[in-house]
N, C-alpha and C positions, 0 to 999 in steps of 0.2 A: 504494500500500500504506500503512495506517494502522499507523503505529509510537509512537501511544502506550501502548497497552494493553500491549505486551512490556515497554516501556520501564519502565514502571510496576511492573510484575511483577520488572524485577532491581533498582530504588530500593528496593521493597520487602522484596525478598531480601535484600539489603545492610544493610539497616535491621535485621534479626531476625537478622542475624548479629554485626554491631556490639551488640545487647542479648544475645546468648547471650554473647557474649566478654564483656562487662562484667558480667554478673550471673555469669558462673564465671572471673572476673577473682584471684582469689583462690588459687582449686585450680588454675588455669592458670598463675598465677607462681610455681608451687611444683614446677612442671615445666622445666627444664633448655633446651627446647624450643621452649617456649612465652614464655618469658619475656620476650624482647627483642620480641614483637610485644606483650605484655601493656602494657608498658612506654614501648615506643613510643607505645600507644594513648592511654596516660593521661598522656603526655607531650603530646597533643592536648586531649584531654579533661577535662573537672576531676574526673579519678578516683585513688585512690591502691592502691598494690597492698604489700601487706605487707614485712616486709623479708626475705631469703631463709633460710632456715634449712637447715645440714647439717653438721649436728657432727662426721660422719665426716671432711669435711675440714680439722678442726682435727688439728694436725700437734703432738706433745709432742714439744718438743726437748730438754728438759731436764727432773728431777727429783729431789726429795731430801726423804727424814724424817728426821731426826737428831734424837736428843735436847739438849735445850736445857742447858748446865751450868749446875749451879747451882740448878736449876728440876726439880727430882723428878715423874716423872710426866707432863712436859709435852716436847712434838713440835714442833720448829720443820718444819712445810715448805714448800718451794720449787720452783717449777717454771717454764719458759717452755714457749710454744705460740707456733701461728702459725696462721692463715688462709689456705688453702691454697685456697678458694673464689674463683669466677669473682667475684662480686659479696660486697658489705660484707655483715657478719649480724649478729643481735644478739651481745652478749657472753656466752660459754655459764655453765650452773652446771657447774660443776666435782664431780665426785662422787671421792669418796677411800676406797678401802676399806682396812682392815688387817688383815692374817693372822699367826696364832701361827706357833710353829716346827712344828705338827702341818696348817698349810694350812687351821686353820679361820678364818674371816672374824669377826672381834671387835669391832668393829667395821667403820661407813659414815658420812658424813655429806657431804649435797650441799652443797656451795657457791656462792651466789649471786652476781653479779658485786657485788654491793652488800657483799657478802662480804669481799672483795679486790680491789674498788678504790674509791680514796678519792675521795669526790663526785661516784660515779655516777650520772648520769642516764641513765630508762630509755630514753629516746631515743637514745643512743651505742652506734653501732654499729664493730665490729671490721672495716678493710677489707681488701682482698686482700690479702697478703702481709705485713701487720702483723702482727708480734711483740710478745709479754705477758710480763712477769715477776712472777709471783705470790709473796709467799713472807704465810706466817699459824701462828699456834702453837693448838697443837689437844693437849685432855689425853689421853695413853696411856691408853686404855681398859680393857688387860692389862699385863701386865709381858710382857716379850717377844715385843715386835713385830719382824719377823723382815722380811715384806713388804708392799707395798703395791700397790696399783696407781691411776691416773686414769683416770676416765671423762668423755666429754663428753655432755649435753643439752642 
Protein backbone atom coordinates (compact mmCIF):
# COMPACT_ATOMS: atom_id res chain seq x y z
CA UNK A 1 0.00 0.00 0.00
CA UNK A 2 1.21 3.60 -1.01
CA UNK A 3 1.03 5.99 1.81
CA UNK A 4 2.23 8.87 0.57
CA UNK A 5 -0.52 10.58 -1.05
CA UNK A 6 -2.65 10.38 2.41
CA UNK A 7 0.35 11.39 4.17
CA UNK A 8 0.53 14.39 2.00
CA UNK A 9 -3.19 15.18 2.32
CA UNK A 10 -2.89 15.42 6.41
CA UNK A 11 0.82 17.66 6.05
CA UNK A 12 -1.26 19.58 4.07
CA UNK A 13 -4.34 19.78 6.30
CA UNK A 14 -2.01 20.69 9.12
CA UNK A 15 -0.55 23.29 7.10
CA UNK A 16 -4.08 25.22 6.21
CA UNK A 17 -4.99 24.94 9.74
CA UNK A 18 -1.76 26.29 11.23
CA UNK A 19 -2.44 29.42 8.48
CA UNK A 20 -6.38 29.72 9.52
CA UNK A 21 -5.19 29.88 13.27
CA UNK A 22 -2.41 32.60 12.44
CA UNK A 23 -4.36 34.66 10.08
CA UNK A 24 -7.50 34.64 12.90
CA UNK A 25 -4.73 34.77 15.51
CA UNK A 26 -6.15 37.92 16.76
CA UNK A 27 -10.12 37.25 17.14
CA UNK A 28 -8.96 33.87 18.60
CA UNK A 29 -6.95 35.48 21.49
CA UNK A 30 -9.67 37.44 22.23
CA UNK A 31 -11.58 34.32 23.20
CA UNK A 32 -11.06 32.80 26.71
CA UNK A 33 -10.73 29.46 24.88
CA UNK A 34 -8.61 29.85 22.53
CA UNK A 35 -6.19 31.78 23.92
CA UNK A 36 -3.43 29.49 25.46
CA UNK A 37 -3.27 27.56 22.06
CA UNK A 38 -3.08 31.10 20.23
CA UNK A 39 -0.30 31.78 22.57
CA UNK A 40 1.38 28.65 22.75
CA UNK A 41 1.60 28.84 19.00
CA UNK A 42 3.29 32.12 18.74
CA UNK A 43 5.34 31.05 21.56
CA UNK A 44 6.70 28.64 18.54
CA UNK A 45 6.29 30.84 15.86
CA UNK A 46 7.47 34.46 15.33
CA UNK A 47 3.94 35.68 15.78
CA UNK A 48 2.50 38.12 18.21
CA UNK A 49 -1.02 38.03 19.60
CA UNK A 50 -2.49 41.28 21.17
CA UNK A 51 -2.79 41.91 24.77
CA UNK A 52 -6.04 40.73 26.36
CA UNK A 53 -8.62 43.04 26.97
CA UNK A 54 -11.85 42.81 29.57
CA UNK A 55 -12.69 45.69 31.43
CA UNK A 56 -15.41 43.95 33.11
CA UNK A 57 -12.85 42.37 35.18
CA UNK A 58 -11.52 45.24 36.58
CA UNK A 59 -12.77 45.14 40.00
CA UNK A 60 -13.33 49.15 41.97
CA UNK A 61 -12.31 48.73 45.28
CA UNK A 62 -12.20 51.82 46.34
CA UNK A 63 -13.76 55.53 45.47
CA UNK A 64 -14.09 59.10 46.39
CA UNK A 65 -15.01 62.98 44.94
CA UNK A 66 -14.60 65.30 47.52
CA UNK A 67 -14.32 68.79 47.16
CA UNK A 68 -10.94 70.12 47.36
CA UNK A 69 -10.61 73.02 50.31
CA UNK A 70 -9.72 76.00 49.58
CA UNK A 71 -10.11 75.31 45.74
CA UNK A 72 -13.87 76.49 44.78
CA UNK A 73 -15.20 74.54 42.20
CA UNK A 74 -12.80 71.83 42.00
CA UNK A 75 -13.13 67.62 42.79
CA UNK A 76 -10.33 65.97 44.14
CA UNK A 77 -10.95 62.10 43.02
CA UNK A 78 -9.66 58.92 44.12
CA UNK A 79 -10.05 55.41 43.51
CA UNK A 80 -8.30 51.97 43.55
CA UNK A 81 -9.04 49.00 41.16
CA UNK A 82 -7.79 45.76 40.54
CA UNK A 83 -7.23 43.09 37.73
CA UNK A 84 -9.26 40.59 38.34
CA UNK A 85 -8.33 38.81 34.72
CA UNK A 86 -6.71 35.59 33.90
CA UNK A 87 -3.85 37.31 31.82
CA UNK A 88 -2.09 41.14 32.01
CA UNK A 89 -4.26 43.81 29.90
CA UNK A 90 -3.66 47.10 28.92
CA UNK A 91 -4.26 49.80 31.51
CA UNK A 92 -8.11 50.99 31.12
CA UNK A 93 -9.58 54.62 30.47
CA UNK A 94 -11.25 55.32 33.30
CA UNK A 95 -14.65 57.06 32.53
CA UNK A 96 -16.22 59.31 35.48
CA UNK A 97 -19.80 60.47 35.23
CA UNK A 98 -21.54 63.00 37.62
CA UNK A 99 -25.03 63.52 38.67
CA UNK A 100 -27.20 66.43 40.31
CA UNK A 101 -29.33 65.90 43.22
CA UNK A 102 -32.23 65.45 40.41
CA UNK A 103 -30.14 62.05 38.88
CA UNK A 104 -29.35 64.02 35.88
CA UNK A 105 -25.78 63.28 34.46
CA UNK A 106 -23.64 66.82 34.29
CA UNK A 107 -21.28 65.92 33.41
CA UNK A 108 -18.52 62.75 31.83
CA UNK A 109 -15.09 62.80 31.18
CA UNK A 110 -12.86 59.58 30.07
CA UNK A 111 -9.78 59.15 31.53
CA UNK A 112 -6.67 57.94 29.82
CA UNK A 113 -4.11 55.87 31.65
CA UNK A 114 -1.65 58.76 30.58
CA UNK A 115 -4.25 60.56 32.48
CA UNK A 116 -3.38 59.08 35.99
CA UNK A 117 -0.24 57.61 35.66
CA UNK A 118 2.93 59.23 35.69
CA UNK A 119 5.35 58.13 32.75
CA UNK A 120 3.06 55.99 31.09
CA UNK A 121 4.15 53.88 28.45
CA UNK A 122 1.60 52.46 26.15
CA UNK A 123 3.35 49.35 26.23
CA UNK A 124 2.54 48.69 30.23
CA UNK A 125 0.30 46.42 31.00
CA UNK A 126 -1.95 45.80 34.22
CA UNK A 127 -1.23 42.01 35.59
CA UNK A 128 -3.49 39.73 37.32
CA UNK A 129 -4.33 40.80 40.43
CA UNK A 130 -2.45 44.15 40.54
CA UNK A 131 -3.90 46.93 42.39
CA UNK A 132 -4.11 50.88 41.18
CA UNK A 133 -4.49 53.84 43.05
CA UNK A 134 -5.68 56.79 41.04
CA UNK A 135 -6.41 59.96 42.64
CA UNK A 136 -6.73 63.44 39.92
CA UNK A 137 -8.70 66.89 40.55
CA UNK A 138 -11.33 67.45 37.97
CA UNK A 139 -13.44 71.13 37.89
CA UNK A 140 -17.22 70.77 39.27
CA UNK A 141 -19.16 71.07 36.23
CA UNK A 142 -22.47 72.13 38.41
CA UNK A 143 -22.66 73.19 41.95
CA UNK A 144 -24.04 70.20 43.46
CA UNK A 145 -22.74 67.19 42.67
CA UNK A 146 -24.57 64.71 44.68
CA UNK A 147 -23.12 61.30 42.62
CA UNK A 148 -20.92 59.65 40.77
CA UNK A 149 -20.17 56.60 39.24
CA UNK A 150 -16.67 54.71 37.38
CA UNK A 151 -16.79 53.08 34.30
CA UNK A 152 -14.19 50.86 32.72
CA UNK A 153 -12.86 50.75 28.78
Amino acid sequence: MHWSGPLLAVALALVLVLQLLLAQRDELAADARWRPLVAALCGVLPCEIPPWREPAALTMLNRNVLPVAGRAGVLRVSAGFRNDARWPQPWPTLVLSLEDVDGRRVGQRAFSPRDYRKGFQPQELIAPGQSAAVQFDVREPAPHIVAFTFDFR
